[in-house]
N, C-alpha and C positions, 0 to 999 in steps of 0.2 A: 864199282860201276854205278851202284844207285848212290851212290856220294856223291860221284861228278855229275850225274844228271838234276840233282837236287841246287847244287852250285850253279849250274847251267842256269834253271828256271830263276832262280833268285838274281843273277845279273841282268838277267835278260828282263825281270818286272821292273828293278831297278833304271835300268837304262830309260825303260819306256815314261817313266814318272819323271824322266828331266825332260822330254820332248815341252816343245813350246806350239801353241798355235800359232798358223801363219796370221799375220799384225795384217795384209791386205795392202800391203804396199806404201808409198809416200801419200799423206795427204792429196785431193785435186785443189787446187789452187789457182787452177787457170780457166780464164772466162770462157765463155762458150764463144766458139769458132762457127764466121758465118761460110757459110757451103757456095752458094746460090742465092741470088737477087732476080725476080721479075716482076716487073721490067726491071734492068739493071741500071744501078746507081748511074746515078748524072746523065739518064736518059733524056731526049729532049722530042718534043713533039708527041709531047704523055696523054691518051685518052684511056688510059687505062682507068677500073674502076676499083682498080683494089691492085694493093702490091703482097707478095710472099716472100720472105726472109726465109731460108731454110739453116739450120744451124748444127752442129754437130753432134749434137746430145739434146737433150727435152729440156727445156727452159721453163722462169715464172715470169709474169709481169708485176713490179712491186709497181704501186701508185701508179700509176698510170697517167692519171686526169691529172697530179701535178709534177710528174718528172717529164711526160713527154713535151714538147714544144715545136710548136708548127709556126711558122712564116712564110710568106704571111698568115697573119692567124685566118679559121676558119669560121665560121658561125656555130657549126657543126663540126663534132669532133668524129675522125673517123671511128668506125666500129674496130676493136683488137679483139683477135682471134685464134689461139692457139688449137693450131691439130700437129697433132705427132712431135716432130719436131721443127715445124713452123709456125711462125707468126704474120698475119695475114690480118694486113689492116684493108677495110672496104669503105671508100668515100658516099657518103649520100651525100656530099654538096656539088652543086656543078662548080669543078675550079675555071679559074681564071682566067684570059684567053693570055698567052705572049707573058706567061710567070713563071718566075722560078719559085720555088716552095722548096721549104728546108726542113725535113722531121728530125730534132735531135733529140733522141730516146731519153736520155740521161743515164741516170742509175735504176732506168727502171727491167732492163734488160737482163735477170741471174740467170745460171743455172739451177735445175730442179734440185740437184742436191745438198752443195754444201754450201748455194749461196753467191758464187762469185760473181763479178759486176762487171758488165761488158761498159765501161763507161762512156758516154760521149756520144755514142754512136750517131754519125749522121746520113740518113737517106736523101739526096738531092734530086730533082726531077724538075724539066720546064715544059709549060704545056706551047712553047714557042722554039724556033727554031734553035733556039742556042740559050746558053746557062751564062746569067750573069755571075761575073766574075771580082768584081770588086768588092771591100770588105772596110767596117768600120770598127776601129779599137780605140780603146779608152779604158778610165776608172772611174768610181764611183764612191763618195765618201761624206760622212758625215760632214754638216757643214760647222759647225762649232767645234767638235771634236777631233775632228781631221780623221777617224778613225773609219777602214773599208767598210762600207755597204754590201752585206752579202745578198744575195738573193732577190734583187732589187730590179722588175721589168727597166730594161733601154730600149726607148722607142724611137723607130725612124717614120718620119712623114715628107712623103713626095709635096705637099703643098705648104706654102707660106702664110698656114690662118691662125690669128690666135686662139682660137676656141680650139682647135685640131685634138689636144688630150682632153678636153671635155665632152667633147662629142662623135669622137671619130675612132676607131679602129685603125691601128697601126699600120703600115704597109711592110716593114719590118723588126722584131723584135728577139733580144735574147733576156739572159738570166745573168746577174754578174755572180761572180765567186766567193770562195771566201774571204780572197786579197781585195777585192771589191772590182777586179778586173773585168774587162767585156770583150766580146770580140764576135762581128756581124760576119758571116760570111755570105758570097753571092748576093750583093747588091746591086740596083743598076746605078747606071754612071749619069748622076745626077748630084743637084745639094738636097740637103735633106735639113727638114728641123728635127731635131734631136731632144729625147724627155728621159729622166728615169723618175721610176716612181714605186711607190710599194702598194701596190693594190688589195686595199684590205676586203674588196668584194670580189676581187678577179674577173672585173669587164673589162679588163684595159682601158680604163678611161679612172680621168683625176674629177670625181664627182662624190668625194668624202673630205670633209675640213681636217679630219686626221690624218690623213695620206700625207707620207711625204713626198716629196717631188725633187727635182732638179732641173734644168734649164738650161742652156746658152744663150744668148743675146743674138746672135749670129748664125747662120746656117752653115753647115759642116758639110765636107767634099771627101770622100770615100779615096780612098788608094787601090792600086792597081800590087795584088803579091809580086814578089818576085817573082816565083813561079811560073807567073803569068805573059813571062816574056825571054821565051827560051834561047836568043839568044843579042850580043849585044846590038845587033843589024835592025833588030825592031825594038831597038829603045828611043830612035828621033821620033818614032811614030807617034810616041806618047807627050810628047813636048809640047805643054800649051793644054791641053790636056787635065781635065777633070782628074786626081787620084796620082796624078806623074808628081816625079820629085821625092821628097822623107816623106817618110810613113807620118800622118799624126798620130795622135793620143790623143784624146777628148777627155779633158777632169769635169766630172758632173759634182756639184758639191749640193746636198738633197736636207731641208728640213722642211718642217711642219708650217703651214703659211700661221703668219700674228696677223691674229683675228686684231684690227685698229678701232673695230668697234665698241666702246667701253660699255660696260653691262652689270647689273649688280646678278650676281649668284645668289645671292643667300641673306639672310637677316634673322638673327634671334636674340632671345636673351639668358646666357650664360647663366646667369645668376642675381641676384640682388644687385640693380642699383648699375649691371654691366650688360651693356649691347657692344652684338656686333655686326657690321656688314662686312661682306664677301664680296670680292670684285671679279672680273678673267681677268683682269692686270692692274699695274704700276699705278695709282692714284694721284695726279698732281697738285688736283686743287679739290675743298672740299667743303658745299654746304649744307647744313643739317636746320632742319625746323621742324617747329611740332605745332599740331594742328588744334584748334581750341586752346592755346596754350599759355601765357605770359606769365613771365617772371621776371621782378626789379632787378634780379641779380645774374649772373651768369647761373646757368641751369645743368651745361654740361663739359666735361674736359675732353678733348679728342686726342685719342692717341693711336697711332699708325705702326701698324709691322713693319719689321726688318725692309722689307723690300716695295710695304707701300700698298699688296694688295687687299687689305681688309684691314681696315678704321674701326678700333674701339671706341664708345661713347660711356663715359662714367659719368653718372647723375652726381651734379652739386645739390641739387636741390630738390627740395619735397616734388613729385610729381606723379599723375594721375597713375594708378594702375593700368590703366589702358591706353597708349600711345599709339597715334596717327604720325609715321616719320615722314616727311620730304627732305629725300636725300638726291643730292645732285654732284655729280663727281665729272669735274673737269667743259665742265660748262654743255653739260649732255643730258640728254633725257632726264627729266626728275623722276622718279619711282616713289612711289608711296606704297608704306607697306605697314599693316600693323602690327604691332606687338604687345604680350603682355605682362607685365612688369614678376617676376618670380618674388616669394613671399621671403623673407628676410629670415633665415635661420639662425638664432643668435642663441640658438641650444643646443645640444644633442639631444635628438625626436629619435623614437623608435615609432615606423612608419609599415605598415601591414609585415608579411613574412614572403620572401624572398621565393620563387617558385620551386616545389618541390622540393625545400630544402629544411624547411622548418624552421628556418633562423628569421631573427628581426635583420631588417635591413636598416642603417646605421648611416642618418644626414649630416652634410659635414658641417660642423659649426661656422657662423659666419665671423671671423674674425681677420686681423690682420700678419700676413704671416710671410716668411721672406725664404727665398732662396740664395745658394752662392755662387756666385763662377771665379772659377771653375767650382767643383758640386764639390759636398762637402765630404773634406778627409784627402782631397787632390791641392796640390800646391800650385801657384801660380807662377808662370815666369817668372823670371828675376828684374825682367822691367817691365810684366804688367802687374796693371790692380787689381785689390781683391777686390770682387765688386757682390752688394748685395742689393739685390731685387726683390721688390715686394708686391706683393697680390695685390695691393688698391694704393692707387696714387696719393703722394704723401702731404699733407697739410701744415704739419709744425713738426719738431726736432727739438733732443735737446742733447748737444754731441759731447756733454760733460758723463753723459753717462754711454757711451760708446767707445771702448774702452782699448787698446792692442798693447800687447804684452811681448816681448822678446827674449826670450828665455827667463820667464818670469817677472823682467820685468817690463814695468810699464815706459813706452816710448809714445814719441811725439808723430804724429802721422798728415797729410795731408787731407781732404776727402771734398769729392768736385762731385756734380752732378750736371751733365750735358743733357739729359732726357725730359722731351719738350713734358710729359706723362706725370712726370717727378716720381717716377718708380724705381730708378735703378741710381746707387751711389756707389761710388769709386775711391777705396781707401789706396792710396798711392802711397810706398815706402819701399827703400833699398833693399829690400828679401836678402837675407845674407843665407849663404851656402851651410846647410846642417844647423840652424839654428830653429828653435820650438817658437812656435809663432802660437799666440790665442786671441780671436779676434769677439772681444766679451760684448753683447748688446743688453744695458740692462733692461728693465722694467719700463714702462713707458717713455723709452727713448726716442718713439715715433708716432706719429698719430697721423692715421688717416682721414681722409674727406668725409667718413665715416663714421669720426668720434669714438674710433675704436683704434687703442692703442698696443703697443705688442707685449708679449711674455719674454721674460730673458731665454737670449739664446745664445750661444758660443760654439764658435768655430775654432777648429785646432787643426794644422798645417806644420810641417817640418821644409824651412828653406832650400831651394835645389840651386848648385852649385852654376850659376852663370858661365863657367867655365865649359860646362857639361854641353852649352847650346855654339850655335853658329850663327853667321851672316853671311847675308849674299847683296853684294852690290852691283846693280848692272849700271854701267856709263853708257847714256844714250847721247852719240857724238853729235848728233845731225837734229835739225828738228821736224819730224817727223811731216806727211802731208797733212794730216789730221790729229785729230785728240784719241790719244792710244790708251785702251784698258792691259795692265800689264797683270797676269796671274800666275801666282808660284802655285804650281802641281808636286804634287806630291807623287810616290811610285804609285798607289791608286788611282790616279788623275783625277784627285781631287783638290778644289780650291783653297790651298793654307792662308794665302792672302792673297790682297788684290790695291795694285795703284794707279793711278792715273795720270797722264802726263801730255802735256802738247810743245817741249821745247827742250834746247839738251838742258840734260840734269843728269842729275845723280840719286839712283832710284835705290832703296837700302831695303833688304827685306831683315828682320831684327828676332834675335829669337827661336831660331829654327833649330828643330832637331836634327842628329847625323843622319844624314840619309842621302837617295838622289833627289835630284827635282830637275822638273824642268819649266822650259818659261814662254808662256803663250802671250802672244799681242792679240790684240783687237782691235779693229781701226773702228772706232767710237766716232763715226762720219756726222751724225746727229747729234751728240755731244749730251748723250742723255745718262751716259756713266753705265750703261747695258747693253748687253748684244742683242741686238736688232735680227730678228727673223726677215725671211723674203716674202714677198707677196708675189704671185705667178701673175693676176688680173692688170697687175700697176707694172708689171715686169719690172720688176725691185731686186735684186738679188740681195741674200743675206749679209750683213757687213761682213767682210773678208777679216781673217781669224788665222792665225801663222805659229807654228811653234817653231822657235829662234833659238833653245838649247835643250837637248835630252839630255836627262842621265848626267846631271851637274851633277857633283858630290860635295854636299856640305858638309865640313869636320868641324868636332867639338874646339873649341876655343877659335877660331881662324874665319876670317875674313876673304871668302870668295868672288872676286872683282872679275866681272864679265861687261863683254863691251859690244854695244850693237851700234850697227850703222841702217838707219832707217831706210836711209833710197841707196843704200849699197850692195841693195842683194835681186 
């Protein structure tokens, strides 16, 4: 007997060591559920001073001031008030007589516990006899990039002024998404001029040069929903009619206005013997003087970046330590600006001790010293050159001692120089696939403006298989209305190359790796070889900018022939 009661106790503690705690059931997952509205949604003839949302469970408000959204907007934002389980907003502004007003919460509406997001929510109320009913939809997207504008205010204005987004408060406005989509509901039935813009101080007004914007030309007519007409007996009603007809969609396409003001930014000096000025843009024309100054000889060589906005000045000649510039860029304001000449380092100085480090700090000697492209130990296409670039513009050559080697040995090479600077040389040769390239520069093979000439240096490259690369040719059948900028993107949507064209032809992009691409136009309507920004003041809209094939695939050896029709789409 006490055996089986001992077996007894031992099954029975056993048993109890497998039990499991109750888990508390399935996640919640679901938003909070509203109960009651007063005054209740789409009430009309509102002098109510506060509304109460009551909800099924105890809620948070996340951000508040930037998820909720009132239209028309307010001056004053209501007060939000949580008791129990309502939300109770209280107006201190007097609204508007004969408006509809729209509160869309957003995401700012969770439950208290595990977060969930009643999204969207929208409370409607008219302090007028009846609820406008009509609604404006559209998108919104970069204007160069074609890519959605999220979170971008669209603004509607009852009146036809230009100044209206600079000075005025919206009459209705939302938030677009992340597809860059919009959608106004409860409008009245009217035209409207229509803005979006990204408010980087949150007035609703376009009064930052950084803001971007967007625009129509034309004033926009609201539609009437479906919904809106129940059944087909009062459809002639709407004929003739504001909103009657297809739904539109409104495309805002939104950048930064080009400041047309030309301006110098900035002016220093680099180093020995090199200045620079800084422009906000593109450089056309360019004249430089120096003040107390003459020289029998030319004094300085001007050379321009990539794209034009900032002019290097290299001293040809002896010139004072202290310089007085008058610089004039594109026949604009002169600027005088002084600078003072940096002391010529033509040693290695050890110059005070580095802070808190205890080391000598280490000036760089001044001499003449080159770069490669592509950079060194990368091989160049199979039909581009190896090109080398050097720190100070170049004076004399002597190209018996510049040397290219082909698997040891020594070949014949071409080598051109286009750069007005005479900084960068182009050794041009047939790169053969798996072959040892060394491109030898000896001892004073170059001499700069400087009377400083180089140290040997060599380069060494292994030839890549031409095979390896692609092409892409587009046939442009038609000739275009204007001078078109064409750009191969990359899956990045970055620019691999870029051409230009204003008639049919045959556009070749050469060189390319396997991959996708696709191919943006530019209607280059000024014909200045660049995309043109809008100006809102001049009502300009940005040059129009199209992408004509995604997701092209270029394969290794093979010729991709694509064919666009300019006025065929």
């Amino acid at each position: 007997m006490r055996r089986f009661l001992a077996a007894f106790v031992i099954l029975t503690m056993w048993g109890c060591a497998q039990q499991v705690a109750p888990t508390g059931g399935p996640k919640d997952e679901a938003p909070p559920e509203i109960l009651s509205q007063l005054p209740k949604n789409e009430s009309t003839n509102f002098v109510s001073k506060q509304i109460i949302i009551e909800f099924d469970e105890f809620i948070q408000l996340k951000n508040p001031l930037e998820q909720i959204i009132i239209s028309p907007p307010l001056l004053t934002q209501p007060k939000y008030l949580l008791k129990q389980k309502s939300l109770v907003a209280k107006f201190d502004q007097e609204l508007a007589e004969n408006t509809t007003y729209t509160i869309n919460f957003g995401e700012a509406i969770r439950d208290n516990n595990e977060g969930n997001i009643l999204k969207n929510f929208s409370y409607v109320f008219s302090t007028g006899a009846q609820l406008d009913s009509m609604q404006v939809k559209g998108k919104v997207t970069d204007a160069i990039t074609g890519e959605p504008e999220e979170n971008a205010l669209v603004m509607l204005y009852k009146e036809n002024v230009d100044s209206l987004p600079q000075t005025t408060m919206p009459h209705y406005f939302t938030r677009s998404g992340s597809d860059g989509s919009f959608h106004i509901h409860h409008v009245g039935n009217q035209p409207y001029k229509i803005f979006a813009l990204k408010d980087e101080n949150s007035n609703y007004m376009f009064d930052v040069s950084e803001e971007k914007i967007g625009f129509l030309d034309t004033l926009i007519t609201p539609f009437t929903p479906i919904s809106a007409v129940p059944d087909s007996s009062k459809t002639d009603s709407l004929k003739g009619k504001i909103g009657a007809g297809p739904t539109p969609n409104y495309h805002l396409k939104m950048f930064v206005e080009q400041d047309t003001t030309q301006f110098l930014k900035k002016a220093y000096c680099e180093y020995y013997g090199k200045f620079v000025a800084v422009y906000n843009q593109p450089v056309g024309k360019m004249s430089v003087e120096l003040a107390d100054f003459m020289s029998k000889k030319q004094w300085m060589l001007k050379d321009f970046s990539t794209n034009r906005d900032s002019v290097t000045f290299w001293t040809t000649d002896a010139v004072p330590d202290t310089l007085v510039f008058y610089l004039s860029a594109d026949d604009g304001l002169t600027d005088t600006t002084e600078l003072y000449m940096k002391p010529r380092a033509d040693e290695v100085e050890m110059a005070g001790q580095s802070k808190g480090k205890g080391k000598k700090k280490q000036v760089e000697k001044f001499a003449l010293k080159a770069k490669s492209n592509p950079e060194k130990g990368r091989s160049p296409n199979p039909s581009d050159p190896f090109s080398i670039v050097w720190n100070h513009p170049i004076t004399g050559n002597d190209l018996s001692k510049l040397k290219l080697y082909e698997n040891a040995k020594r070949v014949r090479y071409n080598i051109v120089s286009t750069d007005t600077a005479l900084r960068k040389f182009d050794i041009i040769y047939p790169w053969k696939k798996d072959a040892k390239y060394k491109v030898l520069i000896l001892d004073s093979a170059f001499t700069d403006l400087y009377n400083l000439w180089n140290d040997t240096i060599e380069y060494s490259f292994v030839g890549v298989d031409k095979n390896a690369f692609g092409e892409l040719t587009l046939n442009i059948t038609q000739n275009p209305e204007s001078q078109v900028i064409i750009e191969l993107l990359n899956s990045a949507k970055q620019v691999v190359q870029r051409r230009t064209a204003s008639a049919t032809s045959k556009i070749k992009f050469s060189g390319i790796a396997p991959g996708k691409y696709a191919i943006q136009v530019i209607s280059d309507l000024n014909q200045n070889g660049v995309w043109d920004s809008g100006r809102y003041s001049q009502k300009m809209q940005p040059e129009p900018t199209k992408i004509i094939e995604r997701d092209s695939e270029v394969r290794a050896n093979w010729d991709l022939e694509l064919e666009w029709v300019p006025n065929g789409e």
